[in-house]
N, CA, C and O atoms as a GROMACS GRO file, in nm:
protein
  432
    1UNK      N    1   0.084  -0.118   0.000
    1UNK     CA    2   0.000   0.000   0.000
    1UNK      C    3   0.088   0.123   0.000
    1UNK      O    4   0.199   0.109   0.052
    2UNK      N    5   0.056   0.243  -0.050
    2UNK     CA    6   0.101   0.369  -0.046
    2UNK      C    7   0.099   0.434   0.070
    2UNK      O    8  -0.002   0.406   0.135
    3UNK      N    9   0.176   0.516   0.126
    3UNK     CA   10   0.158   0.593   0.204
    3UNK      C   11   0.141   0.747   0.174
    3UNK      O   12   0.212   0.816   0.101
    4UNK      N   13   0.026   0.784   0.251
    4UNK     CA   14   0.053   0.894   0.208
    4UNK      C   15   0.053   1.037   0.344
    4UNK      O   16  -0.055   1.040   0.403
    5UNK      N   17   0.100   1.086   0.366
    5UNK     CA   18   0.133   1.141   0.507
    5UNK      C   19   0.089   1.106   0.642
    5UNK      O   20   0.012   1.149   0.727
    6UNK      N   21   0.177   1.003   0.624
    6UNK     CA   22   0.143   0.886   0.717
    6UNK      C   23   0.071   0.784   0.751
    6UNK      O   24   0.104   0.690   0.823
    7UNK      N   25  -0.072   0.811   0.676
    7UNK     CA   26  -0.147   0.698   0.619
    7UNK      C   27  -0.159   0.647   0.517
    7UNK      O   28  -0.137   0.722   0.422
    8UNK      N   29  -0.187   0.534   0.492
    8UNK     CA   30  -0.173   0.434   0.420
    8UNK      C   31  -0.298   0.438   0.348
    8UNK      O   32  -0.388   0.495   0.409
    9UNK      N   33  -0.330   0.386   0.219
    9UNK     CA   34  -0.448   0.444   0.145
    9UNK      C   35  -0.548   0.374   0.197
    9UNK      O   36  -0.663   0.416   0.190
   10UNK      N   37  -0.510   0.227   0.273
   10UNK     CA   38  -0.621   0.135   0.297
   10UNK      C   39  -0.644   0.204   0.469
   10UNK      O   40  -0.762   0.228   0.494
   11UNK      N   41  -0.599   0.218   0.521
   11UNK     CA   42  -0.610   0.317   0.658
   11UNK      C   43  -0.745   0.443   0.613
   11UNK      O   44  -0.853   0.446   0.672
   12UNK      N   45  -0.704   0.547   0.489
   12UNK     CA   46  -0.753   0.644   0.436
   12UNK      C   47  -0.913   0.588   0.381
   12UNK      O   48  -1.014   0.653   0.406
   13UNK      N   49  -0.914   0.472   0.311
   13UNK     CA   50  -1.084   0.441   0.289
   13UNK      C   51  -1.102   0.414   0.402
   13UNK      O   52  -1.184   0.486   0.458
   14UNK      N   53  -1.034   0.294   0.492
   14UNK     CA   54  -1.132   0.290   0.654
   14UNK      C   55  -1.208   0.417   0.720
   14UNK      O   56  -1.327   0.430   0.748
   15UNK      N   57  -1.085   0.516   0.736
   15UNK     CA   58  -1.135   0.616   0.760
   15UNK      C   59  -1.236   0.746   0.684
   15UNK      O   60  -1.290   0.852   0.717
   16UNK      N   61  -1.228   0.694   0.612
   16UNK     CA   62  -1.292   0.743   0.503
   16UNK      C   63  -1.490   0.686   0.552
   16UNK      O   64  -1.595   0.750   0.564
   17UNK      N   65  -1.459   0.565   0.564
   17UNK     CA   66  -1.561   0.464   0.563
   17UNK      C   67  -1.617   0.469   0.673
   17UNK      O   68  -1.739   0.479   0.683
   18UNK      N   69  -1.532   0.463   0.779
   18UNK     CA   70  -1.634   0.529   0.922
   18UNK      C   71  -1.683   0.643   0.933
   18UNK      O   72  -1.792   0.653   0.988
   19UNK      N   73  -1.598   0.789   0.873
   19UNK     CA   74  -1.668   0.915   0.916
   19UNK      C   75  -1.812   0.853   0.785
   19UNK      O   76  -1.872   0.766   0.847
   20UNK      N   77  -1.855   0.864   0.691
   20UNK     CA   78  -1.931   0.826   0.608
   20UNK      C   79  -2.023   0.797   0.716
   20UNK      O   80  -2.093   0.884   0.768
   21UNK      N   81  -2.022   0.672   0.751
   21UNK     CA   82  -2.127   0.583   0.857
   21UNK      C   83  -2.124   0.649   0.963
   21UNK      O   84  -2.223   0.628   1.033
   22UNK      N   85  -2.037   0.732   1.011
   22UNK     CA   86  -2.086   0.832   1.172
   22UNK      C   87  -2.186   0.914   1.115
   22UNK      O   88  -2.263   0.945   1.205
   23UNK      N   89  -2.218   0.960   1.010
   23UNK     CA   90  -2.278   1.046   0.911
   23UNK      C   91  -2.405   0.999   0.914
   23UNK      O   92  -2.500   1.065   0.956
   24UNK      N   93  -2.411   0.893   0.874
   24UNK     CA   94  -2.560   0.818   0.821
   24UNK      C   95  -2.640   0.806   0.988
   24UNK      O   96  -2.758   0.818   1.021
   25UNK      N   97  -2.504   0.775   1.073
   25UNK     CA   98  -2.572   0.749   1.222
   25UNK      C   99  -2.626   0.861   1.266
   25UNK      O  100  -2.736   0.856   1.321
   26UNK      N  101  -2.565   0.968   1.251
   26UNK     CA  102  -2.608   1.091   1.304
   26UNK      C  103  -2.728   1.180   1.221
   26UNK      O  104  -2.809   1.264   1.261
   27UNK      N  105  -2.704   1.129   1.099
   27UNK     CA  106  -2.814   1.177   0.998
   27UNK      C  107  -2.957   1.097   1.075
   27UNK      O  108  -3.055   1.157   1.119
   28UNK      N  109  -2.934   0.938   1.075
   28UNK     CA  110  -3.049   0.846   1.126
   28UNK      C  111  -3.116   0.897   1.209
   28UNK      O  112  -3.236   0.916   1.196
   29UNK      N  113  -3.028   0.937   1.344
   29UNK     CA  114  -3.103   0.987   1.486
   29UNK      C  115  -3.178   1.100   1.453
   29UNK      O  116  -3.293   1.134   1.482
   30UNK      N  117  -3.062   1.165   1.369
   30UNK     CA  118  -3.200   1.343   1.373
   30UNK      C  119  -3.297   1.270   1.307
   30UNK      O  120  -3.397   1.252   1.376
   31UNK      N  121  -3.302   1.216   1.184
   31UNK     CA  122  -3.440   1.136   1.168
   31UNK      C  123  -3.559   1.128   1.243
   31UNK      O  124  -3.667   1.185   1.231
   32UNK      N  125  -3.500   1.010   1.356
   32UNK     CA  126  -3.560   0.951   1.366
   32UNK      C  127  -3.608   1.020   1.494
   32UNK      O  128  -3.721   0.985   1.531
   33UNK      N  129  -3.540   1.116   1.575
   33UNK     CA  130  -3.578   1.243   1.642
   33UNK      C  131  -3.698   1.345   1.578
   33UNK      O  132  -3.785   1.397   1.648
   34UNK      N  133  -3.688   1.359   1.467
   34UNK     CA  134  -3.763   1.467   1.376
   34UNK      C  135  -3.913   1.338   1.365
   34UNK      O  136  -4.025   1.381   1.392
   35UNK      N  137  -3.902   1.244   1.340
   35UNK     CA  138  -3.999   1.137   1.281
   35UNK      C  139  -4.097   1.157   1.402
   35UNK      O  140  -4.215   1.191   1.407
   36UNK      N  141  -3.997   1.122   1.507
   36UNK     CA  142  -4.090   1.132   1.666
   36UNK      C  143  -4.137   1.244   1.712
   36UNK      O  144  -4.244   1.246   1.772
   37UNK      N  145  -4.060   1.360   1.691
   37UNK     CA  146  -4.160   1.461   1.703
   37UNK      C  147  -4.296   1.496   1.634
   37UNK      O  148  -4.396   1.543   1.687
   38UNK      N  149  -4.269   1.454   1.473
   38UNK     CA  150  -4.407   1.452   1.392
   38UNK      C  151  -4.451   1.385   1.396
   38UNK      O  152  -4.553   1.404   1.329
   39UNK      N  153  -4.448   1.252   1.456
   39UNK     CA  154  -4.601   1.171   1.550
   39UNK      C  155  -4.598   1.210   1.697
   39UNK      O  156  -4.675   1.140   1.762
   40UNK      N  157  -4.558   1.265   1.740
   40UNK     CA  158  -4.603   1.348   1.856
   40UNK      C  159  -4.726   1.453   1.811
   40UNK      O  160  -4.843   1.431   1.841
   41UNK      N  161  -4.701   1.518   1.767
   41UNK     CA  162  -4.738   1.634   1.710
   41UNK      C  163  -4.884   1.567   1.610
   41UNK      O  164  -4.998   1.614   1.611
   42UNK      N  165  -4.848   1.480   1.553
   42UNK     CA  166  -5.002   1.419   1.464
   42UNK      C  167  -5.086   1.387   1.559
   42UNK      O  168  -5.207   1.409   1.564
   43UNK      N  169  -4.989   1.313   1.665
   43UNK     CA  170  -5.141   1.214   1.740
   43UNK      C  171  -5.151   1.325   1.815
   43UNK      O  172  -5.269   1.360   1.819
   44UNK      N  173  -5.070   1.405   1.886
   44UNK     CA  174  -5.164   1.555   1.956
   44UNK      C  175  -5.273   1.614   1.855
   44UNK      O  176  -5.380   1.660   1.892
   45UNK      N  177  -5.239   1.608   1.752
   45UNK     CA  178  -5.374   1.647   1.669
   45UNK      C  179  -5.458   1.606   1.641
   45UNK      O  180  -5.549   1.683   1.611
   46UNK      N  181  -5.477   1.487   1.635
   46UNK     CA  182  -5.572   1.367   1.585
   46UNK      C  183  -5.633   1.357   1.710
   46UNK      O  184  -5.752   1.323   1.712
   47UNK      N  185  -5.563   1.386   1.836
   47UNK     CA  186  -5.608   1.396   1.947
   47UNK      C  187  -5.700   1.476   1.983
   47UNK      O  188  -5.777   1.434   2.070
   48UNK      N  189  -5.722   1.620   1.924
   48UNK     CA  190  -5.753   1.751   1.953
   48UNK      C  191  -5.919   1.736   1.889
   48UNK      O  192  -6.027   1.758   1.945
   49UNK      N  193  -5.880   1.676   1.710
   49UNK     CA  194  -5.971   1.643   1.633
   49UNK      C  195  -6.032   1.540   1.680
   49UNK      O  196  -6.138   1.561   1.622
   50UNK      N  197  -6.054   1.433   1.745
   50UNK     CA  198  -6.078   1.333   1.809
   50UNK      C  199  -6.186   1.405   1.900
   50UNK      O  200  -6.303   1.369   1.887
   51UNK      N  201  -6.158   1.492   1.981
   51UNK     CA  202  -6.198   1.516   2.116
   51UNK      C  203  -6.343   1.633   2.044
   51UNK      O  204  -6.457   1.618   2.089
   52UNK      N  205  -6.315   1.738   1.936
   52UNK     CA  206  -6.362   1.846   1.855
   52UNK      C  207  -6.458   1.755   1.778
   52UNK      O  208  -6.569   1.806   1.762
   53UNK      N  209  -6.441   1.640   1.730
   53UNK     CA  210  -6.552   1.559   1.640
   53UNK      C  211  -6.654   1.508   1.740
   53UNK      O  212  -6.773   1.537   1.726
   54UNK      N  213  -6.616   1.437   1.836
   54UNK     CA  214  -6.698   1.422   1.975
   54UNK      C  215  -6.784   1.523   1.968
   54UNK      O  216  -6.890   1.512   1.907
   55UNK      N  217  -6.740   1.658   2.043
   55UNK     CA  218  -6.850   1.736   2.049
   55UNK      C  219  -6.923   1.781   1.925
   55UNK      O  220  -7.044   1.800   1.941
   56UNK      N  221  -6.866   1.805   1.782
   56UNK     CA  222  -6.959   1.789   1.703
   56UNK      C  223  -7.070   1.696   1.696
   56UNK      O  224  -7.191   1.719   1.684
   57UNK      N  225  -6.999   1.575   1.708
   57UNK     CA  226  -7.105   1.460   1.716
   57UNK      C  227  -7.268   1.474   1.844
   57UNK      O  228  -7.388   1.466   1.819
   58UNK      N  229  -7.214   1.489   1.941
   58UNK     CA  230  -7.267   1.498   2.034
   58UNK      C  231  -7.382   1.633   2.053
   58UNK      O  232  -7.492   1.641   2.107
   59UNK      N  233  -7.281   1.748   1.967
   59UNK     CA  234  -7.404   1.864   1.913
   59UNK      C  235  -7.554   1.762   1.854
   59UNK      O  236  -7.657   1.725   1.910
   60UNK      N  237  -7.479   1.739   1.660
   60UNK     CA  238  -7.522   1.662   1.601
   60UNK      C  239  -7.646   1.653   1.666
   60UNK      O  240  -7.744   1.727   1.668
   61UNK      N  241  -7.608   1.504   1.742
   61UNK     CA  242  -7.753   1.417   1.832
   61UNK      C  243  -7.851   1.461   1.889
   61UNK      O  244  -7.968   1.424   1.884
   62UNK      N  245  -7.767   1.601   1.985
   62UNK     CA  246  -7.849   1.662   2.091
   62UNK      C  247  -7.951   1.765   1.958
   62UNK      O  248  -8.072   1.782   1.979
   63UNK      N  249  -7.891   1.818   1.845
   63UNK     CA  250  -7.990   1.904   1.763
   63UNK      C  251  -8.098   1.819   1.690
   63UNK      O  252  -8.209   1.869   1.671
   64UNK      N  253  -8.065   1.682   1.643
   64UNK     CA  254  -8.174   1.610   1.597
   64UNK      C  255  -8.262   1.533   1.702
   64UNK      O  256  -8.352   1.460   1.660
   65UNK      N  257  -8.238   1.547   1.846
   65UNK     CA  258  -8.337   1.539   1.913
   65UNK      C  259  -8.405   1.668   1.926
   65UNK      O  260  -8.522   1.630   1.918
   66UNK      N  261  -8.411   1.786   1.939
   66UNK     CA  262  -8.462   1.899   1.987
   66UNK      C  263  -8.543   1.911   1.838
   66UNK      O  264  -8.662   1.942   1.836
   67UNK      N  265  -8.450   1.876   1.680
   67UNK     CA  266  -8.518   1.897   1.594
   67UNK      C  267  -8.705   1.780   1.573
   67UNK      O  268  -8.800   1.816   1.503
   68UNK      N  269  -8.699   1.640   1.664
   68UNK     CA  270  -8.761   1.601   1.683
   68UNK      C  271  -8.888   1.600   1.772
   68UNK      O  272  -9.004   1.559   1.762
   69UNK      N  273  -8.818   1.658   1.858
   69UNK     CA  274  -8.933   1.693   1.977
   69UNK      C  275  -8.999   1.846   1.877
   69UNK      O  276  -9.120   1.842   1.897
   70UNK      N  277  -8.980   1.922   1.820
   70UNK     CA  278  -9.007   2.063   1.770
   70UNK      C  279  -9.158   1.963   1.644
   70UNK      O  280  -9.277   1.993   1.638
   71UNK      N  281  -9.106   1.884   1.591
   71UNK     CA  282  -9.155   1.809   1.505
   71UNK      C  283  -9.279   1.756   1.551
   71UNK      O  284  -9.394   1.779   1.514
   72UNK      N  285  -9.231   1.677   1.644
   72UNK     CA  286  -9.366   1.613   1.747
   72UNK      C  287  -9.449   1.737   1.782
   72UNK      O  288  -9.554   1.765   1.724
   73UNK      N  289  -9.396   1.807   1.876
   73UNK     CA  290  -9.461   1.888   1.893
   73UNK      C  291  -9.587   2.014   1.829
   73UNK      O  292  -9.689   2.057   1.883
   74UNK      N  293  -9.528   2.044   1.701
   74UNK     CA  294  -9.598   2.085   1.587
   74UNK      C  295  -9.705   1.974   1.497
   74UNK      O  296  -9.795   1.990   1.415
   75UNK      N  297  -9.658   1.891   1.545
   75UNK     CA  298  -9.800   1.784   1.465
   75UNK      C  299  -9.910   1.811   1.598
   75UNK      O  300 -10.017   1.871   1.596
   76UNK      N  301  -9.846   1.748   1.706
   76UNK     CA  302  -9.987   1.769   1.806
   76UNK      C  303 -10.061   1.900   1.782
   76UNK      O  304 -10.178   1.906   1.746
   77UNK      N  305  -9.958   2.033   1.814
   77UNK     CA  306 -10.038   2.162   1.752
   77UNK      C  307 -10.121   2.136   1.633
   77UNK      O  308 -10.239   2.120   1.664
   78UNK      N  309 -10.103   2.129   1.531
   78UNK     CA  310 -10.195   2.070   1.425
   78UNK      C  311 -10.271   2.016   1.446
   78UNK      O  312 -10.365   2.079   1.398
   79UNK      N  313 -10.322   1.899   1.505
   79UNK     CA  314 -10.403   1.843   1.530
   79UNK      C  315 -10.504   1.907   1.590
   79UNK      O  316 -10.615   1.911   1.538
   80UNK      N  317 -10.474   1.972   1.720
   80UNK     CA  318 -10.530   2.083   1.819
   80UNK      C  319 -10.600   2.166   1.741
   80UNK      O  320 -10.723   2.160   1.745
   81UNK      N  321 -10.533   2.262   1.653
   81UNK     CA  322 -10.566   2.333   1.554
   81UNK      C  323 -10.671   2.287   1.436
   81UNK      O  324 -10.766   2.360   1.409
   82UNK      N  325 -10.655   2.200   1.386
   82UNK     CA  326 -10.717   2.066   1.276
   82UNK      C  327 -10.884   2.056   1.338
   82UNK      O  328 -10.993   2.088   1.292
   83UNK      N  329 -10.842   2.002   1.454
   83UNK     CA  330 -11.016   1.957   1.536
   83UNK      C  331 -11.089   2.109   1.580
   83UNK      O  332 -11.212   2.118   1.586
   84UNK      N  333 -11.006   2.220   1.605
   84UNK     CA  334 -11.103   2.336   1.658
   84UNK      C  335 -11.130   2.399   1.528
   84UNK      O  336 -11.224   2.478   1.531
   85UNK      N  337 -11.078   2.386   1.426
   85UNK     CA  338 -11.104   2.475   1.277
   85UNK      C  339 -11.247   2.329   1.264
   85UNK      O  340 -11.360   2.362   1.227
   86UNK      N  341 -11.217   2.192   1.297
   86UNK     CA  342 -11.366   2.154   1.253
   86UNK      C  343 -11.465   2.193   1.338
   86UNK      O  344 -11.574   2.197   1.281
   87UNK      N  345 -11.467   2.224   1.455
   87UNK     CA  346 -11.547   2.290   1.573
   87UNK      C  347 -11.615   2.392   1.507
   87UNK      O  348 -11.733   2.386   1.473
   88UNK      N  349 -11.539   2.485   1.489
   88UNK     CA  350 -11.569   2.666   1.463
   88UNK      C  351 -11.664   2.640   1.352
   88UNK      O  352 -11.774   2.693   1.367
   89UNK      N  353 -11.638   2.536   1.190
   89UNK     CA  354 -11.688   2.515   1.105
   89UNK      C  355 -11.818   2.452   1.103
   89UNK      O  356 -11.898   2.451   1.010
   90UNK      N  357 -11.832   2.392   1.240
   90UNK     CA  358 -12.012   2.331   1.237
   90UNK      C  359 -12.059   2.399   1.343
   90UNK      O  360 -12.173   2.358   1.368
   91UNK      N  361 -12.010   2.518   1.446
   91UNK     CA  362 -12.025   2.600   1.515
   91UNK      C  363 -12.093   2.720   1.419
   91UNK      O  364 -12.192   2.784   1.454
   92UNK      N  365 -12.008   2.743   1.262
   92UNK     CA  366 -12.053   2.914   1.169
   92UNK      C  367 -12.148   2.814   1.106
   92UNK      O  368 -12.263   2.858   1.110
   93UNK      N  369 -12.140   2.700   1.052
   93UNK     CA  370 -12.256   2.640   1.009
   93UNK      C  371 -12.398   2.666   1.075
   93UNK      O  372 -12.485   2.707   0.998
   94UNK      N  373 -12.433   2.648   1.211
   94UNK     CA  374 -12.504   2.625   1.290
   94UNK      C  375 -12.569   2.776   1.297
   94UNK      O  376 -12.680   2.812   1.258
   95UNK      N  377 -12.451   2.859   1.366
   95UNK     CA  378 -12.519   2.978   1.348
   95UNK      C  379 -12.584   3.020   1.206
   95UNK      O  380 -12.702   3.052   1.213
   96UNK      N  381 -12.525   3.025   1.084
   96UNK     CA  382 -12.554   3.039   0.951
   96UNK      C  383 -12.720   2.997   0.956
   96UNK      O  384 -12.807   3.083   0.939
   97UNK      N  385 -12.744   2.888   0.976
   97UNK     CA  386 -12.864   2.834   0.972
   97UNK      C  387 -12.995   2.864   1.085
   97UNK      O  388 -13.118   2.865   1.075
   98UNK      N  389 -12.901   2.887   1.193
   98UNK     CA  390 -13.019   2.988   1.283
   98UNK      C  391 -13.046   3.150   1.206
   98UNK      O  392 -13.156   3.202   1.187
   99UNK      N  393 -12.937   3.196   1.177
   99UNK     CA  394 -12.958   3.357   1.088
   99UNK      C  395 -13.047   3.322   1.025
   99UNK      O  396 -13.158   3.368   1.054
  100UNK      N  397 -13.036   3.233   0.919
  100UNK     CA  398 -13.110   3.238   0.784
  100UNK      C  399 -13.300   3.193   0.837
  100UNK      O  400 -13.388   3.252   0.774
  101UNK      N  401 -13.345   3.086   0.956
  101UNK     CA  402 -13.450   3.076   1.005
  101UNK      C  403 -13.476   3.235   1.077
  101UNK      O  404 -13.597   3.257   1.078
  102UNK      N  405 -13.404   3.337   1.129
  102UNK     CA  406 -13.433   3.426   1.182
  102UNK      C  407 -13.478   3.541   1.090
  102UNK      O  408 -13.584   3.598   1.116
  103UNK      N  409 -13.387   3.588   0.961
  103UNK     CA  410 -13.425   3.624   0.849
  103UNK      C  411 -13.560   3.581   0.791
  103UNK      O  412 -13.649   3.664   0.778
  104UNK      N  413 -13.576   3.466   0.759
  104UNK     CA  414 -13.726   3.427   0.747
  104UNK      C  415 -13.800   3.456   0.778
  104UNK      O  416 -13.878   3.524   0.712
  105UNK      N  417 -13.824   3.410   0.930
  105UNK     CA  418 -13.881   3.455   1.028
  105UNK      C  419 -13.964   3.621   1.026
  105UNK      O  420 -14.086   3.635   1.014
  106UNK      N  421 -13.868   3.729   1.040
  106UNK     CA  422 -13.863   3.838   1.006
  106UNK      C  423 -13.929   3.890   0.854
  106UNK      O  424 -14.004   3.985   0.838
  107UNK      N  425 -13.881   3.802   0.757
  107UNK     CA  426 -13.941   3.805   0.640
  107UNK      C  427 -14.082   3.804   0.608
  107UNK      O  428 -14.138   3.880   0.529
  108UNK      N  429 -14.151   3.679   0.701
  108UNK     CA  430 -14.260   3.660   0.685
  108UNK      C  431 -14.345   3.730   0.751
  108UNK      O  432 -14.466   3.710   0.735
   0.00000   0.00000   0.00000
């Protein structure tokens, strides 16, 4: 082998060959440092969204019950409403037909 200021060329790739791989090691960790912070950071979010869809959800339910009871509630009104409009209607009937015997009446 050659020397070349004091090392030897096969000395020079070894060394060559480890700083390289201290490289990749140290490149790896920040990796895999950086990797772990951005699933830190996702599942804190997914976390956040997790917890934020809940209460959407839970809105959701609680508004399509209130939208149900509003529902129920407006049919019974109707109904209420429904039976006294037939009331009033054989109530103006009734009177209608006493007027018109009273008119007569008067007529004759």
């Amino acid at each position: 082998m050659t020397e070349n200021r004091g090392y030897t060329v096969g000395n020079m790739a070894d060394d060559l060959t480890i700083e390289i791989l201290k490289q990749i090691r140290d490149n790896t960790a920040e990796t895999t440092q950086r990797l772990e912070r951005l699933e830190h950071s996702t599942s804190a979010g997914f976390e956040r969204m997790d917890l934020r869809l809940g209460r959407v959800e839970q809105g959701l339910l609680d508004l399509g019950k209130f939208m149900r009871q509003i529902a129920l509630d407006l049919t019974k009104q109707e109904r209420w409403h429904n039976d006294h409009v037939k009331v009033l209607e054989k109530d103006m009937s009734v009177l209608k037909s006493r007027v018109s015997k009273l008119e007569r009446k008067k007529g004759a």
